[in-house]
N, C-alpha and C positions, 0 to 999 in steps of 0.2 A: 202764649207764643206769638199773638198778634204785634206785638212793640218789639219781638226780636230781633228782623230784619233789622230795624232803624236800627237799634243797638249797636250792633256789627258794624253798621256804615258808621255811627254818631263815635265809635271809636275809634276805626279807622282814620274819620277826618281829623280827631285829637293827633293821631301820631303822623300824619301829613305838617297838620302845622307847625310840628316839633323840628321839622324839616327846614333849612334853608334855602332854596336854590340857588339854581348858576353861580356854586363853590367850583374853585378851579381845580385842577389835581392838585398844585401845592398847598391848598387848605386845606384839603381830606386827605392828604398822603400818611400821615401819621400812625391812620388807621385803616388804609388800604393793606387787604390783603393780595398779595402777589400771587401771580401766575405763571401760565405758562404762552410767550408772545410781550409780555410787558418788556420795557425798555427803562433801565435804571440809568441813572451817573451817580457814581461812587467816587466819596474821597476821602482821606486819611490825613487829619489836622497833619501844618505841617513833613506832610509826603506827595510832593506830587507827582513824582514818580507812579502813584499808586492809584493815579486818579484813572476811573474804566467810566467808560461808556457802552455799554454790553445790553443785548436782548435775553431775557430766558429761554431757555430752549422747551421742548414739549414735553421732559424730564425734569422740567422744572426746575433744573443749574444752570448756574452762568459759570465762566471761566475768570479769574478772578488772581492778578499778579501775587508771584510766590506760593498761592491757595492750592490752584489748579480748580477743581470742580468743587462747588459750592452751592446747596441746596439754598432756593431761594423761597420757594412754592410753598402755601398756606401760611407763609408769615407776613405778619403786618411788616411797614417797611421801618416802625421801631424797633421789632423783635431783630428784624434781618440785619440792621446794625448794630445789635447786641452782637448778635450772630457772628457775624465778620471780625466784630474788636477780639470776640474771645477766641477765636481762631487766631487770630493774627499774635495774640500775648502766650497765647497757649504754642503755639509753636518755636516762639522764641522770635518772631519778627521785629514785634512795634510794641516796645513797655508802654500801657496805660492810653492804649490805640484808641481817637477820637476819631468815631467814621459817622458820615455821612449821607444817611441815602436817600436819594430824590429820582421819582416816579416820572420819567422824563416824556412816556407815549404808553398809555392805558393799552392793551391789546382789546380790539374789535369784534374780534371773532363772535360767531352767534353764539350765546350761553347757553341757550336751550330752551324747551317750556314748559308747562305745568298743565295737567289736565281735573278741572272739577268736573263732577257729576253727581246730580241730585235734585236734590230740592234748594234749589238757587234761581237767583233769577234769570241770569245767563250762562246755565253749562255750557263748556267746549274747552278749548284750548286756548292757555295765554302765555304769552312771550313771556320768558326771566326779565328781572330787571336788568340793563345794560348803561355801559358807560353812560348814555345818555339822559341816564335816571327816569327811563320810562320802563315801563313791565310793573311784574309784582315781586316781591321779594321774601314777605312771609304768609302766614295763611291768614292773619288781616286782609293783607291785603286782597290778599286774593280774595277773598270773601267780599269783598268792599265791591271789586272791579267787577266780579260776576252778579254785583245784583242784590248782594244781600242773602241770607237765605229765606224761603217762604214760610208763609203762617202757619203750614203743615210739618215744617221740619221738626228734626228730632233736637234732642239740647246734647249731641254730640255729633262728631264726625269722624270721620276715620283717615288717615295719612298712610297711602301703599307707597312704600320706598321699596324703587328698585332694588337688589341684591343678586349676589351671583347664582342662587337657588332661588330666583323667582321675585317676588316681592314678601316686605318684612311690613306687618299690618300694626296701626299704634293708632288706640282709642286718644282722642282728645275732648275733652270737657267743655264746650263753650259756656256754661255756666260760668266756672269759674276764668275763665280766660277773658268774657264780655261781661257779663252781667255785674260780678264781683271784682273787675279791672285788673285780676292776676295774670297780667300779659308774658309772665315769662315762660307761661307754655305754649305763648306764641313761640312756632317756630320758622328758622329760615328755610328755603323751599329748593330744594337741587332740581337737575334739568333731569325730568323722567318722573316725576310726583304726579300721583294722584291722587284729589282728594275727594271723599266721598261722602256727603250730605245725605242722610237715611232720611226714612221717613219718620214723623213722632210717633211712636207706640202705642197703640190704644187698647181697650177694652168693652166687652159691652153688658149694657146693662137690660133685663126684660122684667116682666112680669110686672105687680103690683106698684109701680115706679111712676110719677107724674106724668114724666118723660124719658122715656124707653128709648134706648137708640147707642149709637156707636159714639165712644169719645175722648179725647184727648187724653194716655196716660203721665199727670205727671210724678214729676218726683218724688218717692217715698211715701206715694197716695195711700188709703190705705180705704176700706167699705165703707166703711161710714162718709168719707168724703165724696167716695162714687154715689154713695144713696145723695146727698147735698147735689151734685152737678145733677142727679137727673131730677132737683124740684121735692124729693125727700118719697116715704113711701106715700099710696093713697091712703083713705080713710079704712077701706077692707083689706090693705095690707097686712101680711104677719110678720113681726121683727124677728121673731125667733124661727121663722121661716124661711131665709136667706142659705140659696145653693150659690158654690164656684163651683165652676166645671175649668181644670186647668188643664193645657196641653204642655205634655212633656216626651218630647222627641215626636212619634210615630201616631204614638195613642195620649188619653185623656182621660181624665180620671174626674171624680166629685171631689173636694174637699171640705174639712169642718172649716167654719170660719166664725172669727168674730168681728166687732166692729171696728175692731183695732186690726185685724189681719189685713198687712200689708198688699197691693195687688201687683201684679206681674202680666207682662206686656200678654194680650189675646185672652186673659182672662174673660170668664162670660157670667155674668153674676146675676142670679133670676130668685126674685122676693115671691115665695107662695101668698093666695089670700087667705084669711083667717078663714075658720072653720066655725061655722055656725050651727 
């Protein structure tokens, strides 16, 4: 877990450079999604009669010649003149309607922000990203902006999205998101997210062990790898002498193990010495 941090950021920075800056609104408009507060001009090849200059409203329609009310909100400004032509053919207006639309004033309004907490190197609260292309926008980023996560973090996180019952909790893998470069469960971040950096899961090891002590559980580890991190057994160790003590809910029980048996976060795994 020591090189994970970097990871996080050394990815981040990839998807920063894929970035262009100071693009205008009509070189991103294609794939701006609208809102509510944006400012369109619309026009109809051919119609200028039909040509609006309109704001969205906070329901997210504009008012729209012949149309009347026309949802504008979460489409791109391609889809929204799909949108428009099929309106306009389907009602019988404009046969084989060629429309236009162009992102005329971004709306400003504060988008909101995002709260990490954990094992980061800067918890707190950070602005959405905004027109101005500062903030963060997925949890790259964000992970990027807060610091990276630390040497003790766990190889997941958790994502609380608000909902009308509270918040809606969704494990995420950073494994496979950084390590393995599956960035599509990168996700994008709405205004009210929290995200949450555990700590790594450990276990511990006693008895007849080199090195006796508390430590890092990883992935799919299994006793034989924990006897390896703790230096292997001593010389008066007994192999066939290995206790787990595993906790399950309230209470804790002994279990059989071998050296293939997988471990589990809090396990406590303690080598007897041989018997002379």
């Amino acid at each position: 877990m020591v090189t994970f941090a970097k990871q996080v950021l050394y990815t981040a920075a990839l998807i920063a450079l894929t970035l262009v800056p100071g693009l205008s609104i009509s070189q991103t408009s294609s794939s701006t999604t609208l809102g509510p507060g944006d400012v369109v001009r619309i026009s109809v090849y051919g119609l200028p009669d039909l040509s609006t200059l309109t704001r969205i409203d906070d329901a997210g329609n504009i008012s729209f010649p012949l149309l009347g009310s026309v949802t504008l909100q979460n489409r791109t400004t391609t889809e929204a003149e799909k949108h428009i032509a099929e309106l306009l053919e389907s009602g019988g207006i404009v046969r084989n309607a060629q429309v236009t639309l162009f992102l005329e004033e971004r709306n400003t309004r504060d988008v909101g922000t995002v709260t990490i907490l954990g094992k980061v190197g800067r918890p707190g609260k950070y602005p959405l990203q905004g027109d101005t292309g500062t903030g963060v926008a997925s949890i790259v980023d964000l992970l990027a902006t807060a610091g990276g996560t630390s040497d003790d973090a766990a190889d997941h996180i958790f994502l609380m999205r608000p909902s009308d019952s509270g918040y809606v909790r969704s494990r995420i893998d950073l494994i496979q998101m950084v390590q393995l470069g599956e960035l599509s469960n990168d996700q994008a971040l709405v205004s009210g997210d929290v995200v949450l950096v555990p700590a790594t899961d450990v276990f511990y090891i006693y008895g007849q062990v080199r090195r006796p002590g508390r430590y890092p559980l990883e992935r799919d580890m299994t006793v034989m790898q924990a006897l390896s991190v703790a230096s292997g057994i001593t010389d008066i160790g007994n192999e066939n002498g290995i206790l787990l003590r595993r906790r399950e809910g309230s209470s804790s029980s002994e279990i059989d193990v071998e050296i293939t048996t997988p471990l589990r976060s809090g396990d406590v795994i303690y080598v007897k010495a041989k018997r002379f």
